[in-house]
ROTI-756826 format. One record per residue (C-alpha): residue in three letters; x, y, z. Coordinates in nm, 4 decimals. Layout:
N
> ALA|X|Y|Z
...
//
This chain:
556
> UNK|7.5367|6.6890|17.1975
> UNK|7.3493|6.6148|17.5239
> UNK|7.0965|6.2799|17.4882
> UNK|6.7657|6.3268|17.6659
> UNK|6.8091|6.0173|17.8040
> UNK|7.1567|6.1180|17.9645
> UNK|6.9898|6.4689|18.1048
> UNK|6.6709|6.3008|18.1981
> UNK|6.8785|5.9997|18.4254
> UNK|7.1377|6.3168|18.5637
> UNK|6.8457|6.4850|18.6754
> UNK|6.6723|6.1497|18.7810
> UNK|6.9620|6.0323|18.9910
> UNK|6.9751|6.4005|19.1642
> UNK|6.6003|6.3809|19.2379
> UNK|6.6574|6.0514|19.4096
> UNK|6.9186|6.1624|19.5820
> UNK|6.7165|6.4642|19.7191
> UNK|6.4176|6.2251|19.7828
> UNK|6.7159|6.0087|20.0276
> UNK|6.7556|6.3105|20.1917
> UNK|6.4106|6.4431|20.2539
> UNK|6.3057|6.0751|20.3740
> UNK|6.6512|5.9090|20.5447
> UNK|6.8192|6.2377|20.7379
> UNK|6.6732|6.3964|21.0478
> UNK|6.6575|6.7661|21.0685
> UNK|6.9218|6.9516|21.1873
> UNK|6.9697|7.2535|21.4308
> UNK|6.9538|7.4953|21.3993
> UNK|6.7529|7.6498|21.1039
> UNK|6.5539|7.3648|20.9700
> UNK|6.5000|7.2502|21.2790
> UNK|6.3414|7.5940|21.4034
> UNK|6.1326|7.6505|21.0718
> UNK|5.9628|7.2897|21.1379
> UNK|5.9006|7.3498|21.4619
> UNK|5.7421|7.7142|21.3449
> UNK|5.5159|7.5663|21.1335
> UNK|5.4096|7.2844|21.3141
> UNK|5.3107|7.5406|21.6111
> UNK|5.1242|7.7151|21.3855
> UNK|4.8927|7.4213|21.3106
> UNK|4.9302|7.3690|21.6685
> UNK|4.8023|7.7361|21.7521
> UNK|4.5875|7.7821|21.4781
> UNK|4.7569|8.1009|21.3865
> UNK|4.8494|8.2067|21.0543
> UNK|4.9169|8.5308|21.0290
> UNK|5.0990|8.6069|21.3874
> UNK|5.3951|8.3821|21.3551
> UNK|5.5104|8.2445|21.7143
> UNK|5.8056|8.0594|21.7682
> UNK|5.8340|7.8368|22.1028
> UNK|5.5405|8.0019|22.2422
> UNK|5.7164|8.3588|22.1596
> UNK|5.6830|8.6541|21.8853
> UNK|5.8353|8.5519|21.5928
> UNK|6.0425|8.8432|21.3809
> UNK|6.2835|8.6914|21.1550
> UNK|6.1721|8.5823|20.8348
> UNK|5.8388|8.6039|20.6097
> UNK|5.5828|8.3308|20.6730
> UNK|5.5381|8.1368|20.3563
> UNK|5.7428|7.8630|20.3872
> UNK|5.5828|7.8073|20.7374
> UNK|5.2341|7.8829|20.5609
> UNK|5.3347|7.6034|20.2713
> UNK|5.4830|7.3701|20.5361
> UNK|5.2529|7.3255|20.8121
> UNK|4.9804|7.2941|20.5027
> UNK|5.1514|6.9846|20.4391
> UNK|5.1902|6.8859|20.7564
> UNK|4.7660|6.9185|20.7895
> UNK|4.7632|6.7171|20.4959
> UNK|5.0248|6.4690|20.5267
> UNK|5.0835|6.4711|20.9058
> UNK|5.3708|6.5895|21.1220
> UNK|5.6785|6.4384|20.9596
> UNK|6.0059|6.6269|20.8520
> UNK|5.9942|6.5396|20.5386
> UNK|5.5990|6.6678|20.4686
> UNK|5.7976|6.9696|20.6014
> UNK|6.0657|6.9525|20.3350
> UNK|5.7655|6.8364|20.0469
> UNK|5.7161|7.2359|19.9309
> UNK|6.0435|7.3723|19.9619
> UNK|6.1622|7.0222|19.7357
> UNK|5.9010|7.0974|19.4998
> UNK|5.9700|7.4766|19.4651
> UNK|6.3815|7.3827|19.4147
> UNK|6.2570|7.1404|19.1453
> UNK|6.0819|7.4190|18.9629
> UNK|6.3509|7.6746|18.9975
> UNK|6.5925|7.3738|18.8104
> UNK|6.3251|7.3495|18.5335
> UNK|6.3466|7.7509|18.5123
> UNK|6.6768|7.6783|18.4375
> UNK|6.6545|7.5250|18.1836
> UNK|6.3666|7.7405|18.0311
> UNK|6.5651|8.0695|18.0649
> UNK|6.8838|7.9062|17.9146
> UNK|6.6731|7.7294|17.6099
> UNK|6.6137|8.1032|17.5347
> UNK|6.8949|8.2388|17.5225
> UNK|7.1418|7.9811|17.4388
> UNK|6.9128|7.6827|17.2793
> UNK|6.8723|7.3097|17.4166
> UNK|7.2732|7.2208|17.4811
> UNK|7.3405|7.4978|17.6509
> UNK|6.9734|7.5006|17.9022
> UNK|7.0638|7.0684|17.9640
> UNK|7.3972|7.1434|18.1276
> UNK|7.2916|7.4198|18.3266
> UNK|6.9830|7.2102|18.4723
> UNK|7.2587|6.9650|18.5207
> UNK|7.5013|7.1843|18.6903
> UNK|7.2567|7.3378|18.9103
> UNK|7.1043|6.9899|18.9911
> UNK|7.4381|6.8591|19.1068
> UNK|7.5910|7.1382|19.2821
> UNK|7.6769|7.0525|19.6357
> UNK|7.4300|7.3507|19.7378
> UNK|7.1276|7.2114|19.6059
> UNK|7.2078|6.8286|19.7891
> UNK|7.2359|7.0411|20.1169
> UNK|6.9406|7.2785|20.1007
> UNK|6.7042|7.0325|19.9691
> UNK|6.7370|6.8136|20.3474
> UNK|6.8584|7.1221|20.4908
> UNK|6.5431|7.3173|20.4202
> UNK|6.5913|7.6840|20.4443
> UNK|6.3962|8.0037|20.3525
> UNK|6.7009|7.9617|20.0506
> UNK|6.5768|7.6802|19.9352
> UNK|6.2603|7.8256|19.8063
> UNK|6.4230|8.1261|19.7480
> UNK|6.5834|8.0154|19.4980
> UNK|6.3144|7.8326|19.3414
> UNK|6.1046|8.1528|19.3000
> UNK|6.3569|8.3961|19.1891
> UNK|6.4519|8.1611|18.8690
> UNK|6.0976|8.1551|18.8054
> UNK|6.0625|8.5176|18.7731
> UNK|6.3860|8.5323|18.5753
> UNK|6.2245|8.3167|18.3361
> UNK|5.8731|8.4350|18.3221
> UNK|6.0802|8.8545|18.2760
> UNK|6.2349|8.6750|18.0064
> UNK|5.9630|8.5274|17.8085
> UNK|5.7037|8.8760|17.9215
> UNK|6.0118|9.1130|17.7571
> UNK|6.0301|8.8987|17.3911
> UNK|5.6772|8.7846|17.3732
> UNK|5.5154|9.0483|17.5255
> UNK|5.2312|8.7984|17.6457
> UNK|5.0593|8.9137|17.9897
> UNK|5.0518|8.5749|18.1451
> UNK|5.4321|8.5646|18.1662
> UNK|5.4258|8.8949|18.2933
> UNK|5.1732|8.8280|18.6019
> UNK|5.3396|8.4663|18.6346
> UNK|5.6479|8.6641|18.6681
> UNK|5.5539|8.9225|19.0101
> UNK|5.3626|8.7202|19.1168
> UNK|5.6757|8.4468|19.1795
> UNK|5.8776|8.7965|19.2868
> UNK|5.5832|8.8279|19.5635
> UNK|5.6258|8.4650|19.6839
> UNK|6.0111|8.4969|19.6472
> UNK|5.9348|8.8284|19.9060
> UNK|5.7233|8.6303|20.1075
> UNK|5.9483|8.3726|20.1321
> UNK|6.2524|8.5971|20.2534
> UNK|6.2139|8.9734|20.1370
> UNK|6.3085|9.2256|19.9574
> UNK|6.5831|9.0257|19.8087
> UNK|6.3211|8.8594|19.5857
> UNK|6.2663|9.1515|19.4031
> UNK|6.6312|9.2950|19.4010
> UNK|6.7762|9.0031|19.2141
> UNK|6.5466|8.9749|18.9084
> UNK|6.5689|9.3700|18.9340
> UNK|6.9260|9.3931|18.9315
> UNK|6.9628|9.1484|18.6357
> UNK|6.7605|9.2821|18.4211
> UNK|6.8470|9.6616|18.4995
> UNK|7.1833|9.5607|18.4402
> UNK|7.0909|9.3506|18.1128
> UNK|6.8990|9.6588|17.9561
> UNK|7.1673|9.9176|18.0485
> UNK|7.4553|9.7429|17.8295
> UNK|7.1675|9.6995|17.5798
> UNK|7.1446|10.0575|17.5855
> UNK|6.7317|9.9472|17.5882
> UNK|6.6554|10.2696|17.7702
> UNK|6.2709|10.2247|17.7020
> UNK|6.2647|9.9305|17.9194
> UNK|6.3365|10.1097|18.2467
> UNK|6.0077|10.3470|18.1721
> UNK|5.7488|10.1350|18.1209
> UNK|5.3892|10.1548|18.2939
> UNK|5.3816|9.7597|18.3333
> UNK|5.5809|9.7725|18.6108
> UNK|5.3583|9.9803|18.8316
> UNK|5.0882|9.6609|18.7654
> UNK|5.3447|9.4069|18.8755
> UNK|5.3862|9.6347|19.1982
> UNK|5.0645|9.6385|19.2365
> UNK|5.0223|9.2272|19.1949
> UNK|5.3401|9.2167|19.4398
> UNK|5.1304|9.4038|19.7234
> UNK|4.7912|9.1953|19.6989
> UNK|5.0402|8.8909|19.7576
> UNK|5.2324|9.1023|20.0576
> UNK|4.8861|9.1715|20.1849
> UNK|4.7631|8.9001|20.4222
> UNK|5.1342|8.8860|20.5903
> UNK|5.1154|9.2853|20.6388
> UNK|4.8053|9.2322|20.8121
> UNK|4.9847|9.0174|21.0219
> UNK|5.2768|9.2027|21.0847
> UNK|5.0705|9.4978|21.1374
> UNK|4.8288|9.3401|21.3685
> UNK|5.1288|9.1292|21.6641
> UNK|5.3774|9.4442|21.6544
> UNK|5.2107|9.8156|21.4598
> UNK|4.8931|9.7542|21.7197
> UNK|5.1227|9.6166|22.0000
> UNK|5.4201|9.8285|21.9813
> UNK|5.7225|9.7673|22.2043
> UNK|5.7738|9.4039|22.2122
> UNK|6.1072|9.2791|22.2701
> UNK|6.2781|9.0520|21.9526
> UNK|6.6593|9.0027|22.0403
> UNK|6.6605|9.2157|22.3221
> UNK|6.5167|9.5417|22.1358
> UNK|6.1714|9.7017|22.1096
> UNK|6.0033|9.6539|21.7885
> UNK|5.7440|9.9627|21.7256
> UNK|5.6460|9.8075|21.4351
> UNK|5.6909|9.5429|21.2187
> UNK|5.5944|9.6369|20.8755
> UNK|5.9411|9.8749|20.9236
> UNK|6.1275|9.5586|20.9961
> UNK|6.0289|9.4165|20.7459
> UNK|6.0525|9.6327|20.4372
> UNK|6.3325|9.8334|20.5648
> UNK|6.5298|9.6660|20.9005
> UNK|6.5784|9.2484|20.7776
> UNK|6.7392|9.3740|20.4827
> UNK|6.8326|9.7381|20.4404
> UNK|6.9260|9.7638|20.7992
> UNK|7.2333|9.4794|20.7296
> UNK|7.4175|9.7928|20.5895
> UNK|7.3161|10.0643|20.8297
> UNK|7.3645|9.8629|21.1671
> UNK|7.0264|9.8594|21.2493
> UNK|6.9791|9.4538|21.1777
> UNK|7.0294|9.2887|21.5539
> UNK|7.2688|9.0879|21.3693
> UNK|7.6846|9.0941|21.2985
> UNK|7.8649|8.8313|21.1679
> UNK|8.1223|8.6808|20.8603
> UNK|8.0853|9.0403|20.7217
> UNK|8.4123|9.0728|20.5139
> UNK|8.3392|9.0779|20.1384
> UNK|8.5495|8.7628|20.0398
> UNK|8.3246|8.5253|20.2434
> UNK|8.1002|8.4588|20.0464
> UNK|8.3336|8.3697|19.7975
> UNK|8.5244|8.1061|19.9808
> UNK|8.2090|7.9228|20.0754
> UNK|8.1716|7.8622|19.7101
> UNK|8.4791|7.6518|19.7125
> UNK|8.2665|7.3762|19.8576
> UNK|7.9006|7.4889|19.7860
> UNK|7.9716|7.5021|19.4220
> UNK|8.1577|7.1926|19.3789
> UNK|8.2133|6.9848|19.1752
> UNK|8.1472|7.3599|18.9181
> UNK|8.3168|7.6020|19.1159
> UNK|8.6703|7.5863|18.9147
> UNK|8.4822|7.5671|18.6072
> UNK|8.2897|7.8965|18.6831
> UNK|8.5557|8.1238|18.8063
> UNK|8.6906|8.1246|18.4234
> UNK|8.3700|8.1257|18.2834
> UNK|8.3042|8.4929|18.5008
> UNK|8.6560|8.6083|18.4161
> UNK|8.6608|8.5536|18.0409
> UNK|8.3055|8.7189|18.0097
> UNK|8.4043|8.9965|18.1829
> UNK|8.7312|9.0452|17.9732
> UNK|8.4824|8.9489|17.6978
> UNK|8.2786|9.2892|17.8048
> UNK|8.5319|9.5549|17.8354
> UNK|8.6700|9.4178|17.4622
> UNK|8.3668|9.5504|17.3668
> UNK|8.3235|9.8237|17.5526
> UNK|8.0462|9.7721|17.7916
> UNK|7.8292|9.7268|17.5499
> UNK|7.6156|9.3972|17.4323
> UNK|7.3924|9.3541|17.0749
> UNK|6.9935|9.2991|17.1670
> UNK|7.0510|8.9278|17.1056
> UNK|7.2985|8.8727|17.3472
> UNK|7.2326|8.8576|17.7413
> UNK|7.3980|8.9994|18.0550
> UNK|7.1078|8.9050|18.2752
> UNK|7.3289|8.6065|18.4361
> UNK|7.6607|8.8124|18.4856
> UNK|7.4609|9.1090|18.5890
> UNK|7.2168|8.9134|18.8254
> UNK|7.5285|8.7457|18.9854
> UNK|7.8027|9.0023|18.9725
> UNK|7.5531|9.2961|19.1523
> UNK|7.4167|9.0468|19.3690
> UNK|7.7211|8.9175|19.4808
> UNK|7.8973|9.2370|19.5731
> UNK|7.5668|9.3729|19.7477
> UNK|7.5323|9.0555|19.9568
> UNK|7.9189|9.0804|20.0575
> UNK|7.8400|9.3928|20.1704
> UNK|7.6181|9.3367|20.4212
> UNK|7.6745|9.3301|20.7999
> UNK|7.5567|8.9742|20.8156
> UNK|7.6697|8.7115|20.6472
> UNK|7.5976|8.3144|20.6243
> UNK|7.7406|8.0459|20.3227
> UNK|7.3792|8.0234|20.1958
> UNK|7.3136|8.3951|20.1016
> UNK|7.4672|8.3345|19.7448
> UNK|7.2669|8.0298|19.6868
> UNK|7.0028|8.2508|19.5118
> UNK|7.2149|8.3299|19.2543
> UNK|7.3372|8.0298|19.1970
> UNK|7.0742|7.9432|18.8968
> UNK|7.2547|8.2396|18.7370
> UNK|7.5697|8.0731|18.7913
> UNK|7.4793|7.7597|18.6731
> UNK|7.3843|7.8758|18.3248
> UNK|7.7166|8.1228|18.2913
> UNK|7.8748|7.7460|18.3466
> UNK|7.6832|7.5830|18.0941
> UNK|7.8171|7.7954|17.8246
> UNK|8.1464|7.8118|17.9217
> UNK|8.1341|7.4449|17.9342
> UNK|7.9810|7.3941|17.6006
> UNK|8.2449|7.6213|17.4525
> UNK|8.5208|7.4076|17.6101
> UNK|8.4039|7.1157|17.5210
> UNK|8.1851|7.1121|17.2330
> UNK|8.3195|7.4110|17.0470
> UNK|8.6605|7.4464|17.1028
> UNK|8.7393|7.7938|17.1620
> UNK|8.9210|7.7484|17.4703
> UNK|9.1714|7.4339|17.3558
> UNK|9.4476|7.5733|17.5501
> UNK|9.2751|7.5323|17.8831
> UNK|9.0865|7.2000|17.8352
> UNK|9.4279|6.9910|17.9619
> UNK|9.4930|7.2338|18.2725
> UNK|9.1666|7.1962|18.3422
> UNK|9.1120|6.8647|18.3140
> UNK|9.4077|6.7483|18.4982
> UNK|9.3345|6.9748|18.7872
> UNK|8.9712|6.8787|18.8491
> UNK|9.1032|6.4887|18.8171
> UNK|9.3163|6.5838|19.0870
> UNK|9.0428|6.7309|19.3053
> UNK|8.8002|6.4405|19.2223
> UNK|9.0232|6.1765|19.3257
> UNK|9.0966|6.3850|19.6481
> UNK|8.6669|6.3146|19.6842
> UNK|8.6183|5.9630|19.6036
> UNK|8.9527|5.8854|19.8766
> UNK|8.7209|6.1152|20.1244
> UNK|8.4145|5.9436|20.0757
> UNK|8.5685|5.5849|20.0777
> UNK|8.7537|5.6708|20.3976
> UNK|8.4014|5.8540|20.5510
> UNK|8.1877|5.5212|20.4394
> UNK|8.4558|5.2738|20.5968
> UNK|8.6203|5.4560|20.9002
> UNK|8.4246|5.7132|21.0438
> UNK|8.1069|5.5063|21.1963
> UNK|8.1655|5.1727|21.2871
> UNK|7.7532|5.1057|21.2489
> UNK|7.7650|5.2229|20.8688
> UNK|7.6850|4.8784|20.6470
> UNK|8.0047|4.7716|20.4742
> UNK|7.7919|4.7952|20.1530
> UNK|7.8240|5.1542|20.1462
> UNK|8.2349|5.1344|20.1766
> UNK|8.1867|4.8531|19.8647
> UNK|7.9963|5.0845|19.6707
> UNK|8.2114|5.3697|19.7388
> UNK|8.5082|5.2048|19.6047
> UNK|8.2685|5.0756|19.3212
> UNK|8.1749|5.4222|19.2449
> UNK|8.6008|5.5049|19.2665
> UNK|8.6594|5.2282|19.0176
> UNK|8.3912|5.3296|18.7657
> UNK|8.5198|5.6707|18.8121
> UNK|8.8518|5.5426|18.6776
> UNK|8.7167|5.3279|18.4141
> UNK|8.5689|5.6746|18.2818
> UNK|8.8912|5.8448|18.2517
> UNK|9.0740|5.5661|18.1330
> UNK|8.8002|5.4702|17.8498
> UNK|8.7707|5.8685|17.7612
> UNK|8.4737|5.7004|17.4970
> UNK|8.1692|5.8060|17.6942
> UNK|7.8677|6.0065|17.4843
> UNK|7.9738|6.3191|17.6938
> UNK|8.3213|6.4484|17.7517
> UNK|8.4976|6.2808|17.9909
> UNK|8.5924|6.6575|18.1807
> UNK|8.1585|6.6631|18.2131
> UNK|8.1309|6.2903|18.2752
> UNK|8.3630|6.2386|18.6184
> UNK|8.2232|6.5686|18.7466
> UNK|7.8804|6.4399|18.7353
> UNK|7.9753|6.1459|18.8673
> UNK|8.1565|6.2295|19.1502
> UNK|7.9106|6.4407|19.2482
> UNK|7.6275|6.2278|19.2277
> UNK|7.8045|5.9611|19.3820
> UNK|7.9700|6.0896|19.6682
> UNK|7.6124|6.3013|19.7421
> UNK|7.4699|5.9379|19.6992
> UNK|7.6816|5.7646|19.9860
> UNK|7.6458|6.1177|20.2370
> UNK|7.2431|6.1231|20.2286
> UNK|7.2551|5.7893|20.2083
> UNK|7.5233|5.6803|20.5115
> UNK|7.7140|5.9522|20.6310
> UNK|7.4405|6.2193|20.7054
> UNK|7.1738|5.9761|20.8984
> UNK|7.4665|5.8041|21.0989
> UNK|7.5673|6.1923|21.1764
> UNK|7.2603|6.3284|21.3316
> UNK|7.2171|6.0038|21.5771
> UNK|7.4702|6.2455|21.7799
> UNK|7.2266|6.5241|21.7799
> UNK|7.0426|6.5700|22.0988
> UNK|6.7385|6.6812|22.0041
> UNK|6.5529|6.4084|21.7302
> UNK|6.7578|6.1491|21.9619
> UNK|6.5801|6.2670|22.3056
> UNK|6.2752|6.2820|22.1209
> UNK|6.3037|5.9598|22.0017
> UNK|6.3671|5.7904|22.3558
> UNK|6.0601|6.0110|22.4830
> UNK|5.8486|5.8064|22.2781
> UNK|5.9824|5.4806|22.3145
> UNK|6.0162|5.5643|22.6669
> UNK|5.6337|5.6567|22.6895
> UNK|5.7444|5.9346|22.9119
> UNK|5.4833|6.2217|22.9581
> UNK|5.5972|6.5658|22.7317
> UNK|5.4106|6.8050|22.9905
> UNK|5.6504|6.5982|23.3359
> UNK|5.9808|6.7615|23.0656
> UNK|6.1347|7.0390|23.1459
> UNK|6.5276|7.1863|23.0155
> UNK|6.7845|7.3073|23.2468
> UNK|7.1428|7.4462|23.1450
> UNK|7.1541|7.2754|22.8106
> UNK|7.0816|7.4379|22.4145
> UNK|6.6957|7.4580|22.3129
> UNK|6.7007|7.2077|22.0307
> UNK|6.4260|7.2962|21.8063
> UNK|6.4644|6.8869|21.6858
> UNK|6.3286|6.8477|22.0158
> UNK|6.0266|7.0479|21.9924
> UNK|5.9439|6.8990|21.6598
> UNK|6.0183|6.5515|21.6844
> UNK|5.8674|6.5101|21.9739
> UNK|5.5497|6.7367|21.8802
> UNK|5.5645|6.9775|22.2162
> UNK|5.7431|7.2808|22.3478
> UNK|5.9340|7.1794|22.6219
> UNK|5.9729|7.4845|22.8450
> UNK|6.3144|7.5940|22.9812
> UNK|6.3995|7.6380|23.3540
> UNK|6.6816|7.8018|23.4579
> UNK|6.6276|7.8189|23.8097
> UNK|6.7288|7.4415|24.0054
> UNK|6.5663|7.5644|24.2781
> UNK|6.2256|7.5466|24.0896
> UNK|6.2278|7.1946|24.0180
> UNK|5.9048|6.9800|24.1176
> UNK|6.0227|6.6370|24.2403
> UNK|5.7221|6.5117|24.0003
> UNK|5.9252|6.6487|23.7083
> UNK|6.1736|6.5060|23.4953
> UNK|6.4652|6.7374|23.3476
> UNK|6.6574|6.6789|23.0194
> UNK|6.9897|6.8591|23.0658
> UNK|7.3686|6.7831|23.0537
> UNK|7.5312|6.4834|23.2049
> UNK|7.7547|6.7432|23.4181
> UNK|7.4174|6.8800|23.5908
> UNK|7.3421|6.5082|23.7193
> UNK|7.5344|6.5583|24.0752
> UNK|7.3466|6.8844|24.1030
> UNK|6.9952|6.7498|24.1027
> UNK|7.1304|6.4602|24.3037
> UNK|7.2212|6.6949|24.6133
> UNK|6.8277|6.8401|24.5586
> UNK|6.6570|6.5140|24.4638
> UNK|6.8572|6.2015|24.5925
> UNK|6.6265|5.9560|24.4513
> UNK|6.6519|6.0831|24.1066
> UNK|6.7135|5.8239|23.8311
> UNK|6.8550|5.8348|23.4859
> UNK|6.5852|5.7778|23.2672
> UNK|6.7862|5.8110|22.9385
> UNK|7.1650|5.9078|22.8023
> UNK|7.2507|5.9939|22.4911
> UNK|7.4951|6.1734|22.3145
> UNK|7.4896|6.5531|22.2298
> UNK|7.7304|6.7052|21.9743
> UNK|7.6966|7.0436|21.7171
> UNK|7.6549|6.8435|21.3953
> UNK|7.7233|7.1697|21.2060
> UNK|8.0446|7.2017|21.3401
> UNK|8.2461|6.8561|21.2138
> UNK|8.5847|6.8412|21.3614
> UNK|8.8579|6.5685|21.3030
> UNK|8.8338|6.4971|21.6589
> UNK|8.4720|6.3682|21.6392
> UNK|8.5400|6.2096|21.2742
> UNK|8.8202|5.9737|21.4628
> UNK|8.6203|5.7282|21.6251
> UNK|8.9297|5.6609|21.9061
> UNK|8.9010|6.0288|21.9538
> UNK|8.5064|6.0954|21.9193
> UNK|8.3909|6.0182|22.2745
> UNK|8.6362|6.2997|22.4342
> UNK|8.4451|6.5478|22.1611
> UNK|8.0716|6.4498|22.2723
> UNK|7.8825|6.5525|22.4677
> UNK|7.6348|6.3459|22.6719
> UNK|7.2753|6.4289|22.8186
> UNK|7.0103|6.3061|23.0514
> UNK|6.6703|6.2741|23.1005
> UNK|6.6050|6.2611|23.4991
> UNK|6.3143|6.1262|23.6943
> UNK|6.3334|6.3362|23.9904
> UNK|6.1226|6.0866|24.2514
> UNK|6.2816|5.8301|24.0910
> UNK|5.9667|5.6018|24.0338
> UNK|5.8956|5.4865|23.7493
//
């Protein structure tokens, strides 16, 4: 079926990749950026439980990734990849829970291509440079799927306290959403069982119990900057208190309109950010959901005890309660996406190992050829054309990569099918050549880890810095390992001072300060937002950007 030594180098290679990631690509603006600079403030501070971000109250999202993070930043010093370090490791474990959870269910097959396909989804090579409170997310909410599991057909009470307590870091790590998944799987799971016994059962009043000596310390927090301090201003509104926001506002208040924020809130959003944040599995999962379903009304809503709904359940109910919300970004699904992995696996396995679905193995195949090519083209173009400073070696192994590619489908003799084989493969490869070239070459153009870096080798003073009339980088605070404050008053300027800030404010401090010098230039672009104008390099300059750094007095 699947070799160990095949799963164990799939995995391998995607663990390297991540590793080229965590080590070779700068953080990036806005919400990796901001999380390291959280939790490097906090070691800077001293202050654990009242979070502070840029010297102000901090409401957003639960501390533990900042806890986990600036911990390995005491340890390991303040790099962005000791930021990354935790988040990496608790993605790794979610994969493993993967696999655990689909061994049980569906045997060893079955749990190797969903590690695989959750390994090498384009989500997991994002969020595991791209560190977000998703990325651990994830991590912990598999684990408790996995530990339910094994607790509900072993009974054992080590898989059942292994299990809330991951639901309490999962809720520490970004709420209530930690418990809702694993609840909504199983709930759903147990209802087509018609296992009625297993939605009254005095267990679960333990594991709330476990889950509220983990919410504990940040309570105490919460309770302590905003219950005992009532009033302060997050977003523009008074926050009475924060234990409210937290259990009830972040989350629940998405569908009431009480959540500060409104955006991408149609339902089909999410959905058509899985087009790309699924690849190369997303054409291979929307059957795999459609035939189960059809699969489930055949038999009238109703499964046997062996069989499982815990993946369909836990994706379906997520799904249409995230698309619900008020608020909406591409990496809201990602938590689910463990559940989508293994609904893949088996569909995959009966395509291609059992045969059941011979009639759409050749429309299949043919299609995702097509849309694999279309990715190898892309990446040799990106590697060759895009950046003129990229090595050539990266545009020779891209086309190497293309031409093994085709030696695969021509072969067809591979110990996998060759459907499994260039999907893994173009997804590993092309993910090889963007952490590897693309990404670092991209984020030179970001202003913040690129003003930081010419503060250094500039030896210029932090505390002479101050912003005017250009975005608050958080690279900037954390690369450079100090919050530079922002002025928005000219007039305020010291002519001892030196101001970062756009190119087009230059004339303006040179009518206040006539003897001010340019320090530094450098380019400033929105990463995030790739267009084709900045991917043309005759085209890019007229798409960046530029700021300064200013010396006011102009000595040096």
């Amino acid at each position: 079926m699947v070799s160990n030594k095949f799963f164990y180098a799939v995995i391998g290679s995607c663990i390297v990749i991540y590793l080229i990631g965590i080590f070779a690509i700068p953080l990036m603006d806005i919400d990796a950026s901001q999380y390291a600079s959280i939790s490097r403030e906090m070691i800077e501070r001293d202050s654990f439980l009242q979070i502070f971000d840029r010297g102000q109250n901090y409401l957003d999202k639960p501390p533990l990734l900042f806890w986990l993070s600036a911990i390995s930043m005491q340890l390991l010093g303040v790099y962005d990849w000791a930021y990354r370090l935790p988040s990496l490791l608790v993605l790794l474990a979610g994969i493993y829970a993967t696999y655990q959870f689909a061994a049980i269910y569906y045997g060893a097959t079955i749990a190797k291509l969903s590690a695989m396909i959750l390994a090498s989804s384009q989500a997991l090579f994002l969020i595991s440079h791209d560190v977000r409170t998703d990325t651990m997310l994830m991590g912990w909410v598999m684990l408790s799927i996995w530990q339910l599991s094994v607790w509900f057909k072993l009974q054992r009470w080590i898989n059942f306290l292994l299990a809330f307590v991951f639901i309490g870091c999962g809720m520490m790590t970004k709420g209530p959403i930690a418990l809702m998944v694993p609840g909504l799987a199983f709930a759903s799971h147990f209802l087509l069982q018609r296992n009625w016994k297993q939605f009254y059962r005095w267990e679960y009043l333990v594991g709330i119990f476990i889950i509220g000596i983990i919410l504990l310390p940040m309570c105490v927090g919460l309770y302590q900057q905003y219950d005992l301090q009532p009033g302060k201003l997050i977003n523009g509104r008074p926050i009475d208190s924060g234990l409210r926001f937290y259990f009830w506002t972040q989350s629940f208040g998405r569908y009431t309109g009480e959540n500060f924020y409104h955006e991408m809130s149609y339902f089909t959003f999410l959905f058509e950010n899985m087009f790309w944040s699924f690849l190369p599995w997303i054409f291979f999962f929307l059957p795999a959901l459609f035939f189960a379903i059809k699969e489930l009304f055949k038999h009238k809503l109703q499964i046997s005890s062996e069989q499982e709904f815990i993946t369909y359940g836990g994706f379906i109910l997520t799904y249409i309660i995230l698309a619900r919300s008020q608020a909406q970004l591409p990496h809201y699904i990602f938590v689910v996406y463990p559940l989508a992995a293994v609904i893949t696996g088996k569909f995959l396995y009966d395509l291609f190992y059992l045969n059941k679905l011979v009639k759409w193995l050749k429309p299949l195949y043919y299609f995702h050829l097509f849309i694999f090519v279309l990715l190898w083209i892309a990446i040799i173009v990106i590697t060759g054309l895009v950046f003129n400073e990229v090595s050539y070696l990266f545009s020779i192994l891209a086309i190497f990569g293309f031409g093994l590619f085709v030696w695969v489908v021509a072969k067809k003799t591979v110990i996998i099918p060759t459907g499994l084989a260039i999907a893994l493969l173009t997804s590993i490869g092309v993910n090889f050549l963007l952490s590897s070239s693309f990404y670092p070459q991209l984020l030179q153009y970001q202003m913040g880890n690129d003003a930081a870096k010419a503060i250094k080798e500039k030896q210029l003073n932090p505390n002479d810095i101050k912003l005017y009339g250009i975005h608050n980088s958080n690279a900037l605070h954390f690369y450079a390992k100090h919050i530079f404050p922002y002025e928005s008053n000219k007039q305020l300027f010291k002519q001892t001072e030196k101001v970062l800030t756009s190119k087009d404010s230059v004339g303006v401090f040179k009518n206040l300060f006539p003897a001010a010098e340019i320090v530094h230039e450098g380019n400033q672009f929105s990463v995030s937002m790739l267009t084709f104008q900045f991917l043309n390099p005759a085209s890019r300059a007229e798409a960046t950007g530029r700021y300064v750094i200013l010396d006011l007095d102009g000595k040096p």
